[in-house]
DRENVEXRO-908936 format. One record per residue (C-alpha): residue number from 1; z, x, y. Coordinates in nm, 4 decimals. Each point is the difference from the previous one (the first is absolute). Last residue first. Layout:
% DRENVEXRO-908936
pos;pz;px;py
NUM;Z;X;Y
...
END
This chain:
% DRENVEXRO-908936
pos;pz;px;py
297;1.5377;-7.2943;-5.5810
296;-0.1447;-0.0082;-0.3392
295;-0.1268;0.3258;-0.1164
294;-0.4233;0.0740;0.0016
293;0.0366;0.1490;0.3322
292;0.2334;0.2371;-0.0899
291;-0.1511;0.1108;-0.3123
290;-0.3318;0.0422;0.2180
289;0.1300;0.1741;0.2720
288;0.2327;0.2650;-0.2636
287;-0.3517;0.0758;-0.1572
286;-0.2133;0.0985;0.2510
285;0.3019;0.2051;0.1537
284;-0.0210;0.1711;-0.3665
283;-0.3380;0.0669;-0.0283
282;-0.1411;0.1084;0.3221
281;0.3385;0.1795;0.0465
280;-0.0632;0.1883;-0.3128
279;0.2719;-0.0177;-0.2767
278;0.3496;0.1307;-0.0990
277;0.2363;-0.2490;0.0872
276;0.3987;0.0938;0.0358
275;0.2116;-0.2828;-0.0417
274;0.3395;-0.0432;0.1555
273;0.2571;-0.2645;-0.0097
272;0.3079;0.1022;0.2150
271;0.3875;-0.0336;-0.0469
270;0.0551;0.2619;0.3080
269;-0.0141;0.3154;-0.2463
268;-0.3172;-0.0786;-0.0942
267;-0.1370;0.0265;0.3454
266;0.0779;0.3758;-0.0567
265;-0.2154;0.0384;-0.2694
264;-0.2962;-0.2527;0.1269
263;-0.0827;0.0222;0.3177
262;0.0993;0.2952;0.1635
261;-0.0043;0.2470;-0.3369
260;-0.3465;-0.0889;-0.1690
259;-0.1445;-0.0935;0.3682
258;0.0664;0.3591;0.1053
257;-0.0844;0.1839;-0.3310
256;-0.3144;-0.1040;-0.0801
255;-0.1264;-0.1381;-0.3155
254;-0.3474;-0.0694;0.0812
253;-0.2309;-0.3119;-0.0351
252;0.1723;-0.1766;0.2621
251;0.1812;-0.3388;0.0079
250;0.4145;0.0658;0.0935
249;0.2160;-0.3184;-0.0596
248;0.3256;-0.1066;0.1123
247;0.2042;-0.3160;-0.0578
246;0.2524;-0.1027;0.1669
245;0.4335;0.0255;-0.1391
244;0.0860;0.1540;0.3703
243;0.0681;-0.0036;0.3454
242;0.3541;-0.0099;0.1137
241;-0.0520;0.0180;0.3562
240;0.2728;0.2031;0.1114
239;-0.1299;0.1822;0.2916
238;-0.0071;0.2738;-0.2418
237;-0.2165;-0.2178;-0.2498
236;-0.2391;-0.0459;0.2502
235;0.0087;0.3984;0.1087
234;-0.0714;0.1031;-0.3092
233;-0.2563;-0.2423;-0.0981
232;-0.1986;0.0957;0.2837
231;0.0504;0.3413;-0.0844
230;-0.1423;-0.0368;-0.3757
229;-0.2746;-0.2291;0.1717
228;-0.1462;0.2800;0.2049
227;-0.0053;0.2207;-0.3212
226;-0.1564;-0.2677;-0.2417
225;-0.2438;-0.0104;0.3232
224;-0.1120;0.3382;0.1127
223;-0.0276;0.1528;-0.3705
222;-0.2097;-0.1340;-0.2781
221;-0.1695;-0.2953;0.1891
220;-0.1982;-0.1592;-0.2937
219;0.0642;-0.3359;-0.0227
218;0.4134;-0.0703;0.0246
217;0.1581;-0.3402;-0.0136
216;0.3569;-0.1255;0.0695
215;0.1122;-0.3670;-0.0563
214;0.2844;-0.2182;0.0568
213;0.3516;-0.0632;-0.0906
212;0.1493;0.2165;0.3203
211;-0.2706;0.0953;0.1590
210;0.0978;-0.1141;0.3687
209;0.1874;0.3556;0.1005
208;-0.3803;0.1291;-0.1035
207;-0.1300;-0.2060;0.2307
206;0.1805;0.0780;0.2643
205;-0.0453;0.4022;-0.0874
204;-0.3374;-0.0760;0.0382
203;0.0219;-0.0590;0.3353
202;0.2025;0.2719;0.0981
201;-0.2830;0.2467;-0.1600
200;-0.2639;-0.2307;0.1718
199;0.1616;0.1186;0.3470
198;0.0024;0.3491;-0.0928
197;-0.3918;-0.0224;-0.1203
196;-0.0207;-0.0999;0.3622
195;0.2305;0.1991;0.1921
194;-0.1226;0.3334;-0.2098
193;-0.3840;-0.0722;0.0156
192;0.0224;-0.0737;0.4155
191;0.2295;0.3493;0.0277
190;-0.2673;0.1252;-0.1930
189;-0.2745;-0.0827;0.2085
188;-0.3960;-0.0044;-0.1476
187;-0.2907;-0.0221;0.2380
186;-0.1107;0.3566;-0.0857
185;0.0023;-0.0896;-0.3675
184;0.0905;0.1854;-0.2780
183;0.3032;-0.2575;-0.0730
182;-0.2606;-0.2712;-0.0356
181;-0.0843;0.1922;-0.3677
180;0.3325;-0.0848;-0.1294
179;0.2761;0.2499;-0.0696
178;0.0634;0.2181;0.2811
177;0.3347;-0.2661;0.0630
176;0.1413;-0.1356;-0.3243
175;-0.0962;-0.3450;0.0564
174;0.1666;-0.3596;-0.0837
173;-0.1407;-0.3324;0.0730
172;0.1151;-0.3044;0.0180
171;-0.1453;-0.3463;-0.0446
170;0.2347;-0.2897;0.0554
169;-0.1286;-0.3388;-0.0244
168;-0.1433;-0.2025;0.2749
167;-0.2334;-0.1973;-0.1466
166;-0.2559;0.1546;0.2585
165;0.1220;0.3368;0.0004
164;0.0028;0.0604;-0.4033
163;-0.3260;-0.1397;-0.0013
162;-0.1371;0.2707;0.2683
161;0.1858;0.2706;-0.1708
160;-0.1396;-0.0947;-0.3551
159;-0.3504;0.0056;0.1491
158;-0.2038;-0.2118;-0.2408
157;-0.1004;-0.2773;0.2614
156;0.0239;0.2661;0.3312
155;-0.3830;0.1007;-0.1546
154;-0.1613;-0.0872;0.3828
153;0.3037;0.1732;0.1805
152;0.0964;-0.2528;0.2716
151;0.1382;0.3272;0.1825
150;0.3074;-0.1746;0.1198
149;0.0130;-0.0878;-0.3753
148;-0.0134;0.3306;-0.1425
147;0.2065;0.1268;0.2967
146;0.2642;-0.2412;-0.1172
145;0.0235;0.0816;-0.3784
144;0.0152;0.4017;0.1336
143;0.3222;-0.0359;0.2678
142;0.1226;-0.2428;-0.2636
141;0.0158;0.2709;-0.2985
140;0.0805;0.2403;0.2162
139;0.3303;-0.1536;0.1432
138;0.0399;-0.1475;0.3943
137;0.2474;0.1492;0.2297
136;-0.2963;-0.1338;0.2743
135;-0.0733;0.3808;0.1456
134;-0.0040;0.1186;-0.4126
133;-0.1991;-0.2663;-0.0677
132;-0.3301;0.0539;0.2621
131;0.0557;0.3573;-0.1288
130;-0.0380;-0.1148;-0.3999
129;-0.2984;-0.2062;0.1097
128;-0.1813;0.2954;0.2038
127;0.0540;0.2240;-0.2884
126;-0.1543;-0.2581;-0.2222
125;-0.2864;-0.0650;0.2400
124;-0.0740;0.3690;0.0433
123;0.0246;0.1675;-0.3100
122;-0.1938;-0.2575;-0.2015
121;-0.2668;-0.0142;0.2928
120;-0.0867;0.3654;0.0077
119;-0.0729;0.0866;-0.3552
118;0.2209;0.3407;-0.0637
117;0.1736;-0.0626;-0.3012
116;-0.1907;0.2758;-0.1849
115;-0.2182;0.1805;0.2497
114;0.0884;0.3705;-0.0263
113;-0.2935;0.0793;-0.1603
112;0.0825;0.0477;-0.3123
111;0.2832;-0.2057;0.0169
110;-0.2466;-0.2893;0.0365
109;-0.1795;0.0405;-0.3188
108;0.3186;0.0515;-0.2063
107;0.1388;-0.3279;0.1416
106;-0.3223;-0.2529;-0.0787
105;0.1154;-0.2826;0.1748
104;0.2157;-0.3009;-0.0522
103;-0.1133;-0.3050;0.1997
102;-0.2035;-0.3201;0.0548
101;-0.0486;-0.3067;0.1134
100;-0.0383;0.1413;0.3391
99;0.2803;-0.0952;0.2589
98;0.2511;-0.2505;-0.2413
97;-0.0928;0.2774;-0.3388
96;0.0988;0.2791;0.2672
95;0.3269;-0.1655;0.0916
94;0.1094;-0.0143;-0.3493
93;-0.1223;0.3601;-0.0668
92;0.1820;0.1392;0.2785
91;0.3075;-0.2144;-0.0268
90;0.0415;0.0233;-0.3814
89;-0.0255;0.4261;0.0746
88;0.3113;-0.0406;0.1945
87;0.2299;-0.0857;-0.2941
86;0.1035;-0.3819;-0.0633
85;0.2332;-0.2869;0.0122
84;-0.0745;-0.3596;-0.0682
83;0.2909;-0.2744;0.0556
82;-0.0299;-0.3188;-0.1016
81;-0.2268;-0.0380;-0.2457
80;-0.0653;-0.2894;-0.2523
79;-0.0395;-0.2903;0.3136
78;-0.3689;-0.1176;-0.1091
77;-0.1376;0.1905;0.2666
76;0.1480;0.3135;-0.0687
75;-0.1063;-0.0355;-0.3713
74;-0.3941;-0.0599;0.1067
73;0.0809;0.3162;0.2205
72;0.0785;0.2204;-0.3325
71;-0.3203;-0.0569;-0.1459
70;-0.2183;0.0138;0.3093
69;0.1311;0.3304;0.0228
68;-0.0253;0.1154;-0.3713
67;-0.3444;0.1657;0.0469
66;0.1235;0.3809;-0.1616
65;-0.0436;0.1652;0.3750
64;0.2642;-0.2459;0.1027
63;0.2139;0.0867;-0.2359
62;-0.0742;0.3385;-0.0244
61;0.2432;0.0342;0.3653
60;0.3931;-0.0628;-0.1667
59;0.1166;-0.3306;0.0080
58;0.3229;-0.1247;0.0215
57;0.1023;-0.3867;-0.1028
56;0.3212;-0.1701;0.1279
55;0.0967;-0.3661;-0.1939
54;0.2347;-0.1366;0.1753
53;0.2251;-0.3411;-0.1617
52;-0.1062;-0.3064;0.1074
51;0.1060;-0.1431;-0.3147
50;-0.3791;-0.1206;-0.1019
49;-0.1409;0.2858;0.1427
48;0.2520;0.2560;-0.2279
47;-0.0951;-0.2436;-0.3050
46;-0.3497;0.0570;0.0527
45;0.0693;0.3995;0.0894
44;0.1961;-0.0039;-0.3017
43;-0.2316;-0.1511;-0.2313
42;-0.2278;0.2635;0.1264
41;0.1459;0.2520;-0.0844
40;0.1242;-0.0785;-0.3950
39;-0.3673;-0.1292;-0.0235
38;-0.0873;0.3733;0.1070
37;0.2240;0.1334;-0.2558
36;-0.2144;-0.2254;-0.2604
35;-0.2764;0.2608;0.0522
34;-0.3322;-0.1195;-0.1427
33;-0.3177;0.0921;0.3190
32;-0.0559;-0.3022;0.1920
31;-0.3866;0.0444;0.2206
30;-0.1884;-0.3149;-0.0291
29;-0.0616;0.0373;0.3963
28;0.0093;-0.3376;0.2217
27;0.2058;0.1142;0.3023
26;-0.2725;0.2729;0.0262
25;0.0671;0.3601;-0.0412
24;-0.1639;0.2181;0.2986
23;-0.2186;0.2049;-0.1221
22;-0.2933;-0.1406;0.1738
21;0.1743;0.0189;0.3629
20;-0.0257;0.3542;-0.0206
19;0.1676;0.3140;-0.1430
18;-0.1322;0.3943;-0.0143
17;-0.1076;0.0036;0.3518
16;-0.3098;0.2018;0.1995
15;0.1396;0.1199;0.3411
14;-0.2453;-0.0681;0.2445
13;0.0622;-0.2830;0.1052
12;0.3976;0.0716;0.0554
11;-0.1237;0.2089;0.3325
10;0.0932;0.3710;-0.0063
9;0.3211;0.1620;0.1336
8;0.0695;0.3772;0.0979
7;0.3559;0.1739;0.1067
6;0.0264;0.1613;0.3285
5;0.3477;-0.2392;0.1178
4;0.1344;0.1595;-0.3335
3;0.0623;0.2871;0.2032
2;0.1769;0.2605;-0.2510
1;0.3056;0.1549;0.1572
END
């Protein structure tokens, strides 16, 4: 058996990064491309605040490295989101931006010398968050939003983990294991990944049971998440919660499959609205914050 215990890390300073703090969108950006679908969406997260219905957003990991974080925060805050899901790679870039500002490196330069994913402190403070869970029975997503702030991470502010903690709204994440870069880690534990993402899995599937007349969205995670909320559904509707007749919405500039099917087909078939935006993240998030914002509430 291969000894992962061997494998090399570097220190995060020396990794040159693709995002920083300067790309970040601002809460004041002119950007609102012409989509009246998105109008359609975001009168229904208004309306879904104003009912206090839930409104459950997944995110796949260009989201972050796109600038939309501070973007999607400013909703938390104002009570928009209730729920956030997402893949592993939001976690590592998330908690990157709260340690350095930055994050997203150059892949094909690492794999050639076998040093993709391997900065040091990434690894070993996330792995050390999602173990510190696993012994509580604590999810991912909290394991990681708490370490950020037992950490008192100096760019915590645009952390959507470390928000997500302190107003104490769900965050859960959901990993296929060997997938994310903290997986190649010496530090990392399995049975610590599976309890944890395992946990969030349970706790999405309470939201989900809670979706009935609210809203759905989807940026960019083409496989992990429509899947993970396909069971979820499942299992609420088996427990005979009769969730249905909310509105779902997949945001990517692709057609894939996954989202296509989980989210907006099938949905269909449970009295569902569904829109299907094809845009750029740092277009279309952009946009839904402003029409949102700009709605009576």
């Amino acid at each position: 058996m291969i000894d992962f215990s061997k494998i090399k890390t570097y220190p995060i300073k020396q990794r040159a990064n693709k995002f920083s703090l300067n790309d970040m969108i601002p809460l004041d950006h002119t950007i609102c491309i012409d989509n009246p679908d998105i109008d359609s969406i975001a009168d229904s997260i208004v309306n879904a605040n104003r009912q206090g219905k839930k409104v459950i957003i997944m995110l796949g990991g260009a989201v972050v490295k796109v600038g939309c974080s501070a973007l999607l925060i400013d909703l938390m805050q104002k009570g928009f989101i209730h729920h956030i899901a997402v893949n592993g790679a939001v976690s590592i870039h998330d908690f990157e931006v709260a340690l350095i500002g930055e994050t997203s490196e150059d892949v094909e330069r690492g794999l050639e010398e076998g040093l993709f994913g391997m900065v040091e402190e990434t690894g070993r403070f996330l792995n050390e968050a999602i173990k510190e869970g696993h012994l509580k029975n604590q999810g991912y997503g909290f394991s990681v939003g708490k370490k950020i702030d037992t950490l008192n991470l100096p760019y915590k502010s645009l952390s959507i983990f470390h928000s997500a903690y302190s107003l104490g709204i769900p965050l859960t994440v959901h990993v296929a294991i060997g997938g994310d870069i903290i997986h190649q880690h010496p530090s990392c534990d399995g049975a610590a990944l599976g309890s944890t993402s395992f946990q969030d899995f349970k706790i999405l599937t309470e939201s989900v049971a809670e979706l009935q007349g609210g809203t759905l969205l989807n940026f960019g995670s083409a496989v992990n998440l429509p899947e993970a909320f396909l069971k979820a559904l499942t299992i609420a509707r088996n427990l005979k919660f009769d969730v249905r007749d909310f509105l779902a919405a997949n945001f990517d500039f692709l057609n894939m499959y996954r989202p296509r099917t989980r989210l907006l087909q099938w949905p269909k078939k449970l009295g569902c609205e569904t829109y299907d935006i094809r845009a750029n993240h740092n277009e279309s998030i952009p946009t839904l914050h402003k029409k949102i914002l700009s709605r009576p509430n």
